[in-house]
C-alpha positions, 0 to 999 in steps of 0.5 A, a space after each residue: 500500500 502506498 504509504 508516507 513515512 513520518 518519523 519512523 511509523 508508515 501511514 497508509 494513503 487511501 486510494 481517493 487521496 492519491 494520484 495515479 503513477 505519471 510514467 512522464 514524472 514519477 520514477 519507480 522503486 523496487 519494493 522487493 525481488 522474489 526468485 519464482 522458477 530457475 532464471 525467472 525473478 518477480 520485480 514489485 515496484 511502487 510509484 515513488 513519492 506515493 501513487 497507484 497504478 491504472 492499468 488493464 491486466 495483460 498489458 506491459 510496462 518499458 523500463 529503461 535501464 541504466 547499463 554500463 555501455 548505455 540505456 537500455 529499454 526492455 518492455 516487460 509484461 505486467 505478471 500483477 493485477 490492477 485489483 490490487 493497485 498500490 503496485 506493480 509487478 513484472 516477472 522476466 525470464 533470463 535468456 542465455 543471450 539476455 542482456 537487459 534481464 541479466 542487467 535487471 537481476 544483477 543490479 536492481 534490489 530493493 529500493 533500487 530506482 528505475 524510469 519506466 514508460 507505459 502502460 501499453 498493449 491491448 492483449 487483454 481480456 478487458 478488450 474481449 470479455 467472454 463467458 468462457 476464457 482459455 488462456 494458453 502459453 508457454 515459458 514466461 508467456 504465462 505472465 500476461 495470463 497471470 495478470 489476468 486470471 489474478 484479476 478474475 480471481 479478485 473481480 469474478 471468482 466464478 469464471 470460467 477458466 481454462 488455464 494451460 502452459 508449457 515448460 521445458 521441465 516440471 519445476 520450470 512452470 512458474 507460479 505453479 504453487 500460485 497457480 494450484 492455490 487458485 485452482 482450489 478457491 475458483 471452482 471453474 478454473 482447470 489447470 493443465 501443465 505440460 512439460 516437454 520433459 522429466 527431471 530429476 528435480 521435480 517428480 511429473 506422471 501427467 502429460 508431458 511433451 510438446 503441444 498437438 492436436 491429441 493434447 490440446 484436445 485432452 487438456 481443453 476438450 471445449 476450446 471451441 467454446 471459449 475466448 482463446 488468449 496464447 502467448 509464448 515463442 513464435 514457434 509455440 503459437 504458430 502451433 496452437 494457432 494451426 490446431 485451432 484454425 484447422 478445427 474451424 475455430 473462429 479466429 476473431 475469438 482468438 488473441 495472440 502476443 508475442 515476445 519479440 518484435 523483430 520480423 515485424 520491425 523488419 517488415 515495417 522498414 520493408 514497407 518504408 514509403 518511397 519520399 519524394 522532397 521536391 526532387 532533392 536528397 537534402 531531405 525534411 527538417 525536423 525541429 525538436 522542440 524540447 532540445 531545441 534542435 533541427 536536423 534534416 530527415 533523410 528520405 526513408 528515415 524515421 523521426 527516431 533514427 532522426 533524432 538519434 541522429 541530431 543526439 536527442 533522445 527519443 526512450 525506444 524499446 521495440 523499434 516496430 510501432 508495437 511498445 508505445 515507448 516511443 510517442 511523441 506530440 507533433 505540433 506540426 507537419 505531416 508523417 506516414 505512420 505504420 504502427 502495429 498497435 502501438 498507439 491509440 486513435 484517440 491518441 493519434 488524434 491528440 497529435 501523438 505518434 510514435 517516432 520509430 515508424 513516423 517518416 515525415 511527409 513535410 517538415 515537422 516540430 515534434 516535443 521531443 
């Protein structure tokens, strides 16, 4: 709960009496670190100063770290509830090629200080309620499905869930115990686990191996009838996608997220348009309001590759118009946007873009 502190004794804040987290102005405080499977940490963090967190389970913060060769921005999905406000949690997962999580677990303690961004993201059951729910995933893919199925436990204890994930092994299902708790308080939530394989370190006699069409039907006998929310490695969703649609599912009840956004960055520069400039290269000047910098844009160029260009910092993560770390107001001007999500109309129409996938069409002044 967010508190103050006068003397040595914490004073509750209620809700009413405080604002919520201004991602522009308000840092975040790590409030405690849980380790909860092998490489898998859970990193609560509440706004500094006071504040509460308004946000719809299944979407994601960026946090921007302070590495040793420079900032990074990772966007990690919030694995917390917004029923429980006072806080907020991600649960990130290190990769052998991770660089930003092993920063993350090698550096940031309770009481640790960090900038994030957001929230974003529309994978979310608030977008697309259902009677019936099946939320499927694999790795840390299960974290979104926790953000929302710890909502449902809070908000509507009786709905029906079906709840499946995928490991490598039985002690790498992360929230398990959580999970089972759940499973004996919500009536209607089913479980089902499938690790691919057994160890030594944790005994397994249920299904194991990777998902088919045998297993899925096993673990979710009634899929056709429910909201279908999947979200793990490309690999693992092109394959529950393809059981689903070869069933005759209907894929407008079917919502996916991905981890990484690289292909679809790349198709965004693919599908950069071709600029003409009066029939000059010298290209179209950006003024960057808040730097009080002007840089000419290059044809093709974006208004990030821009400002990195002219030295003004625009905080980027996903670089493919799926984050929204990247938005900006533009004052004037006009650009060919090609996002993927990243922001919304009513943000567009307040004269927001987001400078990763933003190529001017006419000088532009963008607040940045």
């Amino acid at each position: 709960m967010t508190m103050i502190v006068t003397g040595t004794v914490p004073v509750p804040l209620p809700l009413d009496d405080i604002k919520p987290w201004n991602a522009a102005r308000q840092m975040l405080v790590c409030a405690s670190v849980v380790d909860e499977a092998p490489e898998v940490k859970t990193f609560t963090f509440v706004v500094e100063g006071g504040g509460w967190f308004r946000y719809m389970p299944g979407q994601f913060i960026t946090v921007e770290l302070r590495a040793r060769d420079g900032d990074l921005h990772r966007t990690y999905t919030v694995s917390s509830s917004p029923s429980r406000p006072y806080s907020i949690a991600i649960t990130v997962k290190a990769q052998p090629t991770s660089v930003g999580t092993r920063w993350m677990f090698e550096n940031v303690r309770p009481g640790s200080r960090l900038r994030a961004y957001g929230p974003s993201g529309h994978f979310t059951l608030s977008r697309n309620p259902a009677k019936k729910y099946l939320f499927i995933s694999a790795g840390s893919g299960i974290t979104p499905m926790m953000s929302m199925l710890r909502w449902l436990s809070d908000c509507d204890p009786a709905a029906d869930v079906a709840f499946l994930n995928s490991s490598r092994r039985p002690e790498e299902i992360i929230f398990r115990d959580e999970l089972e708790m759940l499973a004996r308080r919500m009536t209607n939530l089913s479980l089902g686990f499938l690790p691919e394989s057994r160890s030594a370190a944790a005994p397994w006699g249920g299904l194991m191996g990777r998902i088919d069409r045998h297993k899925f039907a096993l673990l979710a006998p009634d899929f056709m009838s429910r909201e279908i929310f999947c979200c793990g490695p490309d690999p693992f969703m092109r394959a529950v996608s393809t059981i689903v649609r070869a069933e005759g599912f209907d894929m407008g009840h079917y919502h996916q997220e991905s981890f990484g956004a690289t292909s679809i960055a790349e198709a965004v520069h693919r599908e950069a348009p071709d600029i003409s400039i009066d029939g000059t290269a010298a290209g179209l000047m950006v003024s960057f309001l808040g730097s009080n910098e002007q840089a000419a844009c290059v044809p093709g160029q974006t208004l990030l590759e821009t400002a990195r260009a002219a030295g003004v910092r625009i905080p980027a993560a996903c670089e493919s118009g799926i984050c929204g770390t990247c938005k900006v107001l533009k004052r004037s001007g006009e650009v060919d946007m090609r996002h993927n999500g990243g922001i919304g109309s009513q943000q567009i129409a307040g004269g927001y873009v987001l400078a990763c996938c933003s190529r001017p069409l006419s000088p532009v002044e963008i607040e940045a």
